[in-house]
C-alpha positions in Angstrom: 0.0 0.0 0.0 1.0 3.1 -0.9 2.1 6.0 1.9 0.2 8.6 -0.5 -3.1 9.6 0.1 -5.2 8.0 -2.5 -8.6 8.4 -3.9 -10.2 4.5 -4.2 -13.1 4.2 -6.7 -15.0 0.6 -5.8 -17.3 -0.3 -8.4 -20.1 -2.3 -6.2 -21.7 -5.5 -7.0 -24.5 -7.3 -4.9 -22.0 -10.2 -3.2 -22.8 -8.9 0.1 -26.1 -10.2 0.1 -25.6 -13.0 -2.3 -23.2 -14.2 0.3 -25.3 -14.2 3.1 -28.5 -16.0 1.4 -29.3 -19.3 3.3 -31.6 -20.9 0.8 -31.9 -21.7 -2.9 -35.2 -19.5 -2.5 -32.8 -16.6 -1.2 -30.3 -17.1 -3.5 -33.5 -17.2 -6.7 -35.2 -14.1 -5.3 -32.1 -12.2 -5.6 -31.8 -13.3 -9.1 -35.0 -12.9 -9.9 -35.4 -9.2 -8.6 -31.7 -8.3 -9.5 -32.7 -4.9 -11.9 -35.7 -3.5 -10.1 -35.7 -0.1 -8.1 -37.4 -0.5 -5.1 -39.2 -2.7 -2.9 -42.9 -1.3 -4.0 -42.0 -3.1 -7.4 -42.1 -6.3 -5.6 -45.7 -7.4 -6.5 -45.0 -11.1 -4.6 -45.8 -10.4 -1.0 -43.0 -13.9 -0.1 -40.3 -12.6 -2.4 -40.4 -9.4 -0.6 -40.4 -10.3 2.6 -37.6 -12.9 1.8 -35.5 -10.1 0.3 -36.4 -7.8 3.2 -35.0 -10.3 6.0 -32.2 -10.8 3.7 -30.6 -7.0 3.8 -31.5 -7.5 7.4 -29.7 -10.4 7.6 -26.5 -9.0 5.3 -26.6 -5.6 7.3 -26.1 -7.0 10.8 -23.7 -9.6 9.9 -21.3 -6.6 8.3 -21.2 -4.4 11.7 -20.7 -7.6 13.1 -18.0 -9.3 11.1 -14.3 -9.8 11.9 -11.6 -9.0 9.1 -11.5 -12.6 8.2 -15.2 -13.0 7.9 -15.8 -9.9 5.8 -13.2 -11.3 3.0 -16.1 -13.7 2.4 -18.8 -11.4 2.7 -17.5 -8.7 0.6 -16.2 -9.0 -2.9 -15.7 -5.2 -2.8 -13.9 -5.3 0.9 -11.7 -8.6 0.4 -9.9 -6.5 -2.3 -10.1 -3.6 -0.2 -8.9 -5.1 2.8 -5.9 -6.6 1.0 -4.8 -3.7 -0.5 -5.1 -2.3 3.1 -2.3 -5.4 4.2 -5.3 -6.6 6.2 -7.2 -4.1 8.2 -8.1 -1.1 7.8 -5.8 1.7 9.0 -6.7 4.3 11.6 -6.7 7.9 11.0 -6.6 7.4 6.9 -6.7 10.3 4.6 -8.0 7.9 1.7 -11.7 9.0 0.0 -13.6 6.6 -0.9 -16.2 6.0 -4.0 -18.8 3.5 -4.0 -20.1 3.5 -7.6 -23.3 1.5 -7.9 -26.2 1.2 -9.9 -29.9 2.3 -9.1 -31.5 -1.0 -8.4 -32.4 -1.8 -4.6 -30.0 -4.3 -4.7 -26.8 -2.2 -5.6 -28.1 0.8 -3.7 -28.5 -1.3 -0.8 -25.4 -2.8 -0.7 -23.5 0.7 -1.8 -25.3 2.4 1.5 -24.4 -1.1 3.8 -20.5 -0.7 2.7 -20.5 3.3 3.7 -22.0 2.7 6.7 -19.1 0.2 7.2 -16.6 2.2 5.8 -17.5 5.6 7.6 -17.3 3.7 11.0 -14.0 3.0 10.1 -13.1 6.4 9.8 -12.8 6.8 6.4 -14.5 9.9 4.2 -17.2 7.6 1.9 -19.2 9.5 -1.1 -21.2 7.0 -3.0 -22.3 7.6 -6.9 -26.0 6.0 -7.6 -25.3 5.2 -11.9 -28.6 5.3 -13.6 -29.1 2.5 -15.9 -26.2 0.6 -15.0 -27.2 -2.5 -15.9 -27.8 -4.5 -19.1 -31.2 -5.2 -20.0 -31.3 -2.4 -22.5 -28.0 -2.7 -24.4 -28.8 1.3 -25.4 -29.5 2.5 -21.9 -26.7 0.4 -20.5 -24.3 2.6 -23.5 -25.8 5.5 -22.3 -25.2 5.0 -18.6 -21.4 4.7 -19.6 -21.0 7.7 -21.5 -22.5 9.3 -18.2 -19.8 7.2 -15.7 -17.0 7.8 -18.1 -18.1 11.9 -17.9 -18.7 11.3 -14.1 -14.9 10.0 -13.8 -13.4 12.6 -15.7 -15.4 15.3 -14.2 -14.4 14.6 -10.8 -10.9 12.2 -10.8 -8.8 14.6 -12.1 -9.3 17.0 -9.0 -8.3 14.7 -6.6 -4.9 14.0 -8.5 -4.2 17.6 -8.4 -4.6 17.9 -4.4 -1.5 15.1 -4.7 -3.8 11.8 -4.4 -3.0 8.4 -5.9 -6.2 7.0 -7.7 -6.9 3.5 -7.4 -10.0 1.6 -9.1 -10.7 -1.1 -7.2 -13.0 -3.3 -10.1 -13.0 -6.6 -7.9 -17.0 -6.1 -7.5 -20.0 -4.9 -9.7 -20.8 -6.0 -12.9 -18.4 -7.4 -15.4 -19.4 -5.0 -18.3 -19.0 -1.9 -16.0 -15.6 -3.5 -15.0 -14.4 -4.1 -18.3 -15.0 -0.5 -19.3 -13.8 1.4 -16.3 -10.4 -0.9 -16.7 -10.1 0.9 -20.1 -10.9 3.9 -18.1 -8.6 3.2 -15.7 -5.5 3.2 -18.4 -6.1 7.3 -18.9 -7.3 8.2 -15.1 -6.1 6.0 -12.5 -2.2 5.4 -11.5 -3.7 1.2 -10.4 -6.5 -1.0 -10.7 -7.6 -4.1 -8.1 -8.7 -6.9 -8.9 -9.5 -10.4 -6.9 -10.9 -13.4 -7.9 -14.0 -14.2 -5.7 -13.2 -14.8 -2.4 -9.3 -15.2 -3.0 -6.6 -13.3 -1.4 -4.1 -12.8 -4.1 -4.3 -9.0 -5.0 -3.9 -8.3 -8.9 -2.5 -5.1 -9.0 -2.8 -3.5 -12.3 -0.4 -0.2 -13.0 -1.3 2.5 -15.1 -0.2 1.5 -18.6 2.0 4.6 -20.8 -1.7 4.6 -23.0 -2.2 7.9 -24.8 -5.1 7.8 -27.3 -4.5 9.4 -30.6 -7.7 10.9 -31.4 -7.1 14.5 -31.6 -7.5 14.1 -35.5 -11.1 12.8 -35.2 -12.0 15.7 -32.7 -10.4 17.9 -35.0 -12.4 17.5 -37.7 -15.2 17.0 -35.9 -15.3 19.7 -33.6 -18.3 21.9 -34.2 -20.1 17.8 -33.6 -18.6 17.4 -30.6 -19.0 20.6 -29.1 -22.8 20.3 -29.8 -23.8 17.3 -29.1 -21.4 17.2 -25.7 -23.3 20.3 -24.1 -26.7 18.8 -25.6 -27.3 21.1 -28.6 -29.6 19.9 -31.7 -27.6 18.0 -34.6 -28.9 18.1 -38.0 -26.7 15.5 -39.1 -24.0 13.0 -38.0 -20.9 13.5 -40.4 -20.4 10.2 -42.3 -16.5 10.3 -41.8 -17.2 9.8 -37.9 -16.6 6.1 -36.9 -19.5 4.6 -35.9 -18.7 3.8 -32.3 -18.1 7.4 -31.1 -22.2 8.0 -30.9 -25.5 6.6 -29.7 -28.6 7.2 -31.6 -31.7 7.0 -30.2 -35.3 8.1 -30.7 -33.7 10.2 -33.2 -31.7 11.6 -30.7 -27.8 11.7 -30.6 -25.0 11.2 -27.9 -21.4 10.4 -27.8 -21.0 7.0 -27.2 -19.1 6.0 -23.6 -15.7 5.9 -26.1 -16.5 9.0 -27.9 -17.1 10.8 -24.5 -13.6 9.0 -23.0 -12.3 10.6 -26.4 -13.9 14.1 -26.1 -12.8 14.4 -22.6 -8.7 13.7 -23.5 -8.9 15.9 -26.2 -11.5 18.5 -25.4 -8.5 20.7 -22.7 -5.3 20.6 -25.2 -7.9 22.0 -28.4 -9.5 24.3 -26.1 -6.5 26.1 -24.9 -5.4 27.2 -28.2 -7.5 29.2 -29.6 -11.2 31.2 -28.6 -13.8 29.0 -31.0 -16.5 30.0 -32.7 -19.8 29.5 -30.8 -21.3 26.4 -31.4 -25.0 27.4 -32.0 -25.8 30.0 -34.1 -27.9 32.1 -31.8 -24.5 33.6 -30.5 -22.2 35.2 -32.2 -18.8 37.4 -31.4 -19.7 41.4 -31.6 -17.0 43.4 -33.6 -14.9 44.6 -30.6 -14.8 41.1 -29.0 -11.5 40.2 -30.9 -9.3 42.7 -29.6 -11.1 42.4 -26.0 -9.1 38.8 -25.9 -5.7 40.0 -27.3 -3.4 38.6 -25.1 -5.0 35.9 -23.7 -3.3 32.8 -21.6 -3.9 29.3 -22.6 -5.5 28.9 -19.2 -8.2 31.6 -19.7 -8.3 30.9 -23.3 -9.6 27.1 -22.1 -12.1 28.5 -19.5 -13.3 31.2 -22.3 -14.3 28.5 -24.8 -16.2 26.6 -21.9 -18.1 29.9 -20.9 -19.2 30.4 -25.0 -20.7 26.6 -24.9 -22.8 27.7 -21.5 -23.8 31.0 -23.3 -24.6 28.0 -26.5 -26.4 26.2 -24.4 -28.3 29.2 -22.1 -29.8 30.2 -25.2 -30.5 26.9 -27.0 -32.5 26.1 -23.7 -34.1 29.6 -23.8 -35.3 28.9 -27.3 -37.1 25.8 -26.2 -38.8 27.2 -23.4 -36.3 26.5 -20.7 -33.8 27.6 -18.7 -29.9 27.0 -17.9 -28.0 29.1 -16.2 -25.5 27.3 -14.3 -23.9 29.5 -11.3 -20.4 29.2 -13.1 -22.5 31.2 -15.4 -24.8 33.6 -14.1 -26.2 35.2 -17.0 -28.5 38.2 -16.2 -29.4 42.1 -17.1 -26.7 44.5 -16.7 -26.7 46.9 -13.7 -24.5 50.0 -13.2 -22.2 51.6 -15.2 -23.7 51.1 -18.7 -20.6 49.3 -21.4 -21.2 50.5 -24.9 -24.3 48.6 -26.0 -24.0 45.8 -24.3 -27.5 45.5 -22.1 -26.8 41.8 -20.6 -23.0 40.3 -18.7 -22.4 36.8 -17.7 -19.1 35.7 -15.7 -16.0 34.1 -18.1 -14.6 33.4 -14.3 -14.6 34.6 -10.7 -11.2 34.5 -9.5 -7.5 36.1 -10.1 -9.2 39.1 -12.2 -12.6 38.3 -12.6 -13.6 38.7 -15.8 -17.2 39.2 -17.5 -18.6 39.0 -21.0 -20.7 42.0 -22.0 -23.5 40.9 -24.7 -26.6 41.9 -26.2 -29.7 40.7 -28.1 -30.1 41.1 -32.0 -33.5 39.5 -32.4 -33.1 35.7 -31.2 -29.3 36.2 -31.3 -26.7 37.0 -28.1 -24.1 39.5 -29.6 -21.1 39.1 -27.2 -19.6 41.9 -27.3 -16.5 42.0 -25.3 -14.4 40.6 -22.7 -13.9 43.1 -19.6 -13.7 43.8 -16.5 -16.2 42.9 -13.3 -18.2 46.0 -12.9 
């Protein structure tokens, strides 16, 4: 085990309670009500008291379990537990990440192990994945692309405060293991595994893997940009391989590889250059040009996020809705008038604390330059 503080993402299967059936009826009724969401879906009065005594059952004998025991309780804490030499150490500085799905089994079993893991000390957030599981082949696609954003959104902050990030993929299902071990080749620095109930730890370093896809995002961009923040499509460009996108009920999304893609790419192409807006209700005003003269690859990165929320703010104001996200915080100018610029949302809060100054042509947001915080 490492001295390091690490970050530990456990993907969470349902061998806590599989473990602790009794019966072949037990062992069935978990089977049989593996993907449903709650106990009200239970029409079979038997099955659900059966499955009720069961978490009952599994709950008490975790607070109650010695180190030994819980190796063959736990898929999820025998790999855990090994990686720890055997126990679990006092006073840790590790975080923890249960990452389920949202079927009353995995919930219940991700809420049992951070009840167990919290009592240890240790700081436990747990991640409830929609869809993650696979009786739609489509949703289950979908509910990647959504984990693979989830990783990258959060991972990479937690290897800037100086933690080591280890995905433990001994538990949880085998397709959400095979992905997040490809995952694992760009995000984390090891990977667990461990067979069952064994207690020989396969410890999987990070792998020199760079994918090569800048090219495809490239070419693409004005796609990606759009259909990653949610904007309309009218067409999927033939040249892009088939397995960067979902389609479904004629609506488009990056597959979980063409998000994985998008996400290593998306930082070195946006800290080049400021890029067009990708919807055509916004556009750049005539002074905004020389308003960015000058400007870091840093800011020029956090810029080019800003223009897709003012993409997407007035996409979603089109429609009827509304998104304004606090990064954001789009509203009518007050003060000292700038020019005529009537409306200012942030480009970012801290160091110098920029604003963009805009205003409305019609249906179109004119920004018109980038200044300073009134």
């Amino acid at each position: 085990m490492t001295n390091k503080r690490s970050f530990i993402l456990t993907t969470c299967g349902t061998s806590l309670l599989t473990n602790c059936a009794l019966s072949a009826e037990e062992r069935y009724v978990t089977l049989k009500h593996g993907n449903i969401k709650d106990f009200d879906s239970i029409t079979d009065e038997e099955d659900k008291r059966l499955l009720k005594a069961l978490v009952k059952r599994a709950k008490q004998r975790l607070a109650q379990a010695k180190d030994e025991e819980l190796l063959k309780m736990s898929a999820e804490l025998n790999s855990l537990l090994q990686y720890y030499g055997g126990s679990i150490p006092e006073k840790s500085m590790d975080v923890h990440c249960l990452l389920c799905s949202d079927t009353l089994l995995g919930r219940t079993t991700g809420s049992a192990l951070k009840e167990w893991l919290e009592a240890k000390g240790l700081a436990v957030m747990m991640h409830v994945q929609k869809d993650l599981q696979t009786v739609e082949l489509i949703s289950f696609q979908y509910a990647l692309a959504e984990l693979a954003r989830f990783v990258h959104d959060l991972v990479p902050g937690y290897r800037d405060k100086g933690y080591s990030i280890i995905f433990n993929l001994t538990g949880g299902f085998k397709g959400v293991q095979g992905f997040l071990q490809t995952v694992a080749s760009f995000y984390a620095d090891e990977a667990l595994y461990i067979f069952q109930t064994g207690k020989e730890l396969l410890r999987i370093p990070r792998l020199p893997v760079r994918m090569d896809g800048e090219g495809i995002i490239q070419e693409h961009l004005e796609f990606f940009r759009k259909v990653s923040n949610g904007l309309a499509v009218e067409q999927v460009p033939n040249s892009l391989p088939e397995t960067m996108i979902l389609k479904m009920d004629g609506e488009v999304a990056l597959s979980p590889w063409g998000e994985l893609l998008w996400n290593q790419c998306k930082k070195a192409i946006y800290r080049r250059e400021v890029l067009c807006p990708p919807s055509n209700l916004v556009r750049f005003g005539h002074r905004f040009s020389q308003s960015i003269k000058g400007l870091g690859p840093e800011r020029t990165a956090i810029l080019n996020e800003r223009i897709d929320d003012l993409s997407k703010f007035m996409e979603e104001r089109k429609r009827g809705g509304r998104y304004n996200p606090r990064r954001l915080d789009f509203k009518e100018l007050m003060g000292k008038p700038v020019l005529e610029s009537t409306h200012e949302c942030d480009a970012w809060a801290d160091q110098d604390a920029k604003r963009l100054f805009c205003h409305f042509e019609g249906e179109v947001l004119v920004v018109d330059e980038l200044g300073e915080h009134l």
